[in-house]
MARLO-458483 format. One record per atom (N, C-alpha, C): residue in three letters; x, y negated, z. Coordinates in pm, 1 decimal, padded with zeros to 6 digits. Atoms other than C-alpha are relative to their C-alpha. Layout:
N
GUPA  residuo        c1        c2        c3
GUPA      Ala         X         Y         Z
...
END
This chain:
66
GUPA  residuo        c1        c2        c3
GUPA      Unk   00015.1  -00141.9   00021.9
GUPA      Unk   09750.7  -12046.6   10006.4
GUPA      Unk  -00122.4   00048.8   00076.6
GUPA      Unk   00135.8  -00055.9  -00026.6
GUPA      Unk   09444.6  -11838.9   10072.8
GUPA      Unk   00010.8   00152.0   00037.0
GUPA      Unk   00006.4  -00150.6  -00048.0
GUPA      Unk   09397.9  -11507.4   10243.8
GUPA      Unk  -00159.0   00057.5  -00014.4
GUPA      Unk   00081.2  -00095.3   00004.9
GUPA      Unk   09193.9  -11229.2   10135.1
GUPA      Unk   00007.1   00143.5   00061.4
GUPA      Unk  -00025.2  -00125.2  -00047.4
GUPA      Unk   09169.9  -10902.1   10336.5
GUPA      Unk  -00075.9   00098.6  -00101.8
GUPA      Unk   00077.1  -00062.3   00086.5
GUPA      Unk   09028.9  -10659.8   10101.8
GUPA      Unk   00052.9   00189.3   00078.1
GUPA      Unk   00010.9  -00081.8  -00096.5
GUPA      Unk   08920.7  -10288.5   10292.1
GUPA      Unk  -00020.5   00089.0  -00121.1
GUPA      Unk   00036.5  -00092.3   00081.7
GUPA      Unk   08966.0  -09999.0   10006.6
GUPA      Unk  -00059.1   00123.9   00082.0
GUPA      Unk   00078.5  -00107.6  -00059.9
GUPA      Unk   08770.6  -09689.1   10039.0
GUPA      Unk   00066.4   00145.7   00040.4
GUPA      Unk  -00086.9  -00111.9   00002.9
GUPA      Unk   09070.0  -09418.7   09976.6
GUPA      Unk   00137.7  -00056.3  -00027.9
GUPA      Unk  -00133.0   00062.4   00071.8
GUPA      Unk   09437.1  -09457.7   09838.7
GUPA      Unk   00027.1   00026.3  -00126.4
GUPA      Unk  -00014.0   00007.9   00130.5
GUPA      Unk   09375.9  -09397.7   09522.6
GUPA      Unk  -00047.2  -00178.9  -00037.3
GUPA      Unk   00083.7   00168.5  -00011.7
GUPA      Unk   09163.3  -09765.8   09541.8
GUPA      Unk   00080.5  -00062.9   00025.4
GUPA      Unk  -00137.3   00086.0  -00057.5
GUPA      Unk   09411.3  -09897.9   09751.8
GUPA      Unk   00104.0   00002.4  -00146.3
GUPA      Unk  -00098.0  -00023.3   00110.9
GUPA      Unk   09696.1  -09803.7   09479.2
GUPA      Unk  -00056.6  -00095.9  -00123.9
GUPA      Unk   00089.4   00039.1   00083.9
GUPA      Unk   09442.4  -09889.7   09239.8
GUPA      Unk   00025.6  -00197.5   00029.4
GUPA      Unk  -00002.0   00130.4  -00039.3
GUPA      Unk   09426.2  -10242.0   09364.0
GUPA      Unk   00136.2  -00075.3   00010.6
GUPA      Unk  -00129.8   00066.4  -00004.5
GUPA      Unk   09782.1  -10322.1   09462.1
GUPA      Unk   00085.6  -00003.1  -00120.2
GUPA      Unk  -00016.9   00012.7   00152.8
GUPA      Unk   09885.8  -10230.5   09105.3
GUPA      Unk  -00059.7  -00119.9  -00035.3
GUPA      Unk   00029.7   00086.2   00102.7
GUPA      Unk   09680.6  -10444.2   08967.0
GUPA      Unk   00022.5  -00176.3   00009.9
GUPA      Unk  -00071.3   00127.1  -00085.7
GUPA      Unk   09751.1  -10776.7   09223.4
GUPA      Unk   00121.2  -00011.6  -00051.3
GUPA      Unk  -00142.6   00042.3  -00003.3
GUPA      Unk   10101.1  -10716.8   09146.5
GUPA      Unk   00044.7  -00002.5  -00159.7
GUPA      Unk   00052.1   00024.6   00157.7
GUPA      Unk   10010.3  -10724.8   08749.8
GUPA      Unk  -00003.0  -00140.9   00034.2
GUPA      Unk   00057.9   00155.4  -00021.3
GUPA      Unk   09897.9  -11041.5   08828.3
GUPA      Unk   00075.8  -00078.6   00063.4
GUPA      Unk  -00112.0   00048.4  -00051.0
GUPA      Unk   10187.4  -11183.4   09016.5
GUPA      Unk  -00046.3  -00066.3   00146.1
GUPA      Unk   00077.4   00026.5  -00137.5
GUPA      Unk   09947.4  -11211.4   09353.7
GUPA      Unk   00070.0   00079.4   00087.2
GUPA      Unk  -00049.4  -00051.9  -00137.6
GUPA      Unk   10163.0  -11122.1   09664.6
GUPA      Unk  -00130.9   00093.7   00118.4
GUPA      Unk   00148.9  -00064.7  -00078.9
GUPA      Unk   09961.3  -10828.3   09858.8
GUPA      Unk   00140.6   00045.7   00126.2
GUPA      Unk  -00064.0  -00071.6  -00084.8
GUPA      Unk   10088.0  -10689.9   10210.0
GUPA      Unk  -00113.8   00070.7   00082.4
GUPA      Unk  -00010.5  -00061.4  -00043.3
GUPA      Unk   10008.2  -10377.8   10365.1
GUPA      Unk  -00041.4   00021.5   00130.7
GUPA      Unk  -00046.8   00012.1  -00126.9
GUPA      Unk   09879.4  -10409.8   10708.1
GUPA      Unk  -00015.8   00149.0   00090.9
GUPA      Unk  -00045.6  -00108.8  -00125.6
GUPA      Unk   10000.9  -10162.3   10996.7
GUPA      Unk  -00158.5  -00009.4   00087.5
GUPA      Unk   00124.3  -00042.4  -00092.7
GUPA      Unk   09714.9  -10002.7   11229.9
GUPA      Unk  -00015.9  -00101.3   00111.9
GUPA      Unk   00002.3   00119.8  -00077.2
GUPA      Unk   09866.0  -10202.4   11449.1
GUPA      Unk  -00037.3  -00101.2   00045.7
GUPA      Unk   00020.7   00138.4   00114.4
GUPA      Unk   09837.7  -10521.6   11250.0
GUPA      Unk  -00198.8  -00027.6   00036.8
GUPA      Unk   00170.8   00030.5   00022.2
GUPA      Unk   09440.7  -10478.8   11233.0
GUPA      Unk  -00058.2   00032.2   00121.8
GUPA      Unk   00028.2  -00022.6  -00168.1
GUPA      Unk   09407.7  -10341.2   11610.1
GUPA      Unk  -00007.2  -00187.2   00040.3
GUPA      Unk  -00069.6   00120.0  -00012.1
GUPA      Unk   09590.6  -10726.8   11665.9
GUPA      Unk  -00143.1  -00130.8  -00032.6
GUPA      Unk   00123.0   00088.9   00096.6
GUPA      Unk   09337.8  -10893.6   11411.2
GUPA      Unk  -00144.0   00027.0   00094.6
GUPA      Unk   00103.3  -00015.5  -00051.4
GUPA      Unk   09051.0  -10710.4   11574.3
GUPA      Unk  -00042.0  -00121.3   00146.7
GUPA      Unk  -00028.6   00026.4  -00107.4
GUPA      Unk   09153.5  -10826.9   11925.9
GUPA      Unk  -00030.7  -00165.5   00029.4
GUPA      Unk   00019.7   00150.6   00084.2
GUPA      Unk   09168.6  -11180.3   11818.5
GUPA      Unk  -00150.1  -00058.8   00009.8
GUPA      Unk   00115.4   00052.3   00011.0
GUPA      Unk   08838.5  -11219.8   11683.7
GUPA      Unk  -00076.7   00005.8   00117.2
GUPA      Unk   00072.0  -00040.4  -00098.3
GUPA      Unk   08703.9  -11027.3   12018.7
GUPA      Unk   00030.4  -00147.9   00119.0
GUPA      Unk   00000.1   00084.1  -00076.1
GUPA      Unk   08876.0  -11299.0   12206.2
GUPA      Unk  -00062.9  -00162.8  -00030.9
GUPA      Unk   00093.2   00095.6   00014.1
GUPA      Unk   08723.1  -11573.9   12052.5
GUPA      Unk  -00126.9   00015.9  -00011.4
GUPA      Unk   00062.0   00040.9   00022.5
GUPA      Unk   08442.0  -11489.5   12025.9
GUPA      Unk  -00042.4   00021.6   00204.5
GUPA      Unk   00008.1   00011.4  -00103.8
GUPA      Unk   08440.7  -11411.5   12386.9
GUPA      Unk  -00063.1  -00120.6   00087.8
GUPA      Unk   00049.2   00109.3  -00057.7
GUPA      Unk   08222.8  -11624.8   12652.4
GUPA      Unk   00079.8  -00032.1   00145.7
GUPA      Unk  -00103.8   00077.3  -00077.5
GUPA      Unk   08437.6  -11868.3   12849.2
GUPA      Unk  -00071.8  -00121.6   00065.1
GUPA      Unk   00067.0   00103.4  -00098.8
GUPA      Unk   08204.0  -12081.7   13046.5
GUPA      Unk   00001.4   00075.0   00159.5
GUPA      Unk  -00017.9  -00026.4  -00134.3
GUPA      Unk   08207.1  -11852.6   13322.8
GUPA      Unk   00134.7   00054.7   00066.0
GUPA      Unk  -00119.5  -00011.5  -00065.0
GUPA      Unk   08511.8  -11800.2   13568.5
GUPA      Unk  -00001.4   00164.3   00099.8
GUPA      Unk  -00008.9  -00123.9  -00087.0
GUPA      Unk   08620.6  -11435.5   13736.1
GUPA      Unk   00077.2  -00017.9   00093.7
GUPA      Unk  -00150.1   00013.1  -00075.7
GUPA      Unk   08857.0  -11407.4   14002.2
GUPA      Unk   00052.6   00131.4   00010.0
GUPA      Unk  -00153.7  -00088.5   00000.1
GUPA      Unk   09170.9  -11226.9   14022.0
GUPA      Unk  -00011.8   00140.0   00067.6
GUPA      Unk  -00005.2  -00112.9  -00096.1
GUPA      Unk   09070.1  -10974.4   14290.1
GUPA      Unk  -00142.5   00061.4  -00048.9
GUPA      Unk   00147.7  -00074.1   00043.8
GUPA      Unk   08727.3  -10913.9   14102.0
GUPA      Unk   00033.6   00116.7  -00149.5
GUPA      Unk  -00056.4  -00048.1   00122.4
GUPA      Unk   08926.7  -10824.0   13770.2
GUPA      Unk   00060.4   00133.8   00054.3
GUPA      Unk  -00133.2  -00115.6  -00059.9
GUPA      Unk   09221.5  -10599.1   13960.0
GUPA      Unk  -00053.9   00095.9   00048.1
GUPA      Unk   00079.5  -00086.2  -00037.2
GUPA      Unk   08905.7  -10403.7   14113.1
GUPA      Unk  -00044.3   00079.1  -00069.7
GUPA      Unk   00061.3  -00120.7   00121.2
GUPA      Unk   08739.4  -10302.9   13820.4
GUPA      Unk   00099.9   00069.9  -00108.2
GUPA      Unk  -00059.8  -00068.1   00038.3
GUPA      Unk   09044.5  -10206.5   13680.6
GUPA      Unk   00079.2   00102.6   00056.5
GUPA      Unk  -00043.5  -00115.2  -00095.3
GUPA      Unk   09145.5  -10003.1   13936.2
GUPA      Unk  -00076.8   00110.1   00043.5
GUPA      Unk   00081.7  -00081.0  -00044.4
GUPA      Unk   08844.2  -09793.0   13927.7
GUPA      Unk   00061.1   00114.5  -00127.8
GUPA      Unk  -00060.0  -00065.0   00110.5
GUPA      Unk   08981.6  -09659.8   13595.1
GUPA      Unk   00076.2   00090.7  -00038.3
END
């Protein structure tokens, strides 16, 4: 199976689209704000650079300025 995310422009499009997937007997789901916050997050962490090392009390600082 194959995943396509497809990003309509309004909900008429959207509507527009899921009609017609489900014409077609192509399973579509819906994703929650959530859902694509999640997805975003994801990609940010990979693509993230992981050669260099922080420490614990350098992190807990700058989030404590916040």
């Amino acid at each position: 199976m194959e995943t396509i995310i497809i990003t309509a422009k309004n909900k008429k499009e959207s509507s527009f689209i899921a009609k017609l997937l489900k014409k077609l007997n192509i399973e579509i789901k819906v994703l929650t704000e959530e859902e694509k916050e999640e997805i975003g997050l994801i990609k940010l962490m990979k693509q993230a650079d992981r050669t260099q090392k922080i420490s614990r009390e350098k992190v807990m600082a700058h989030l404590s300025k916040k």
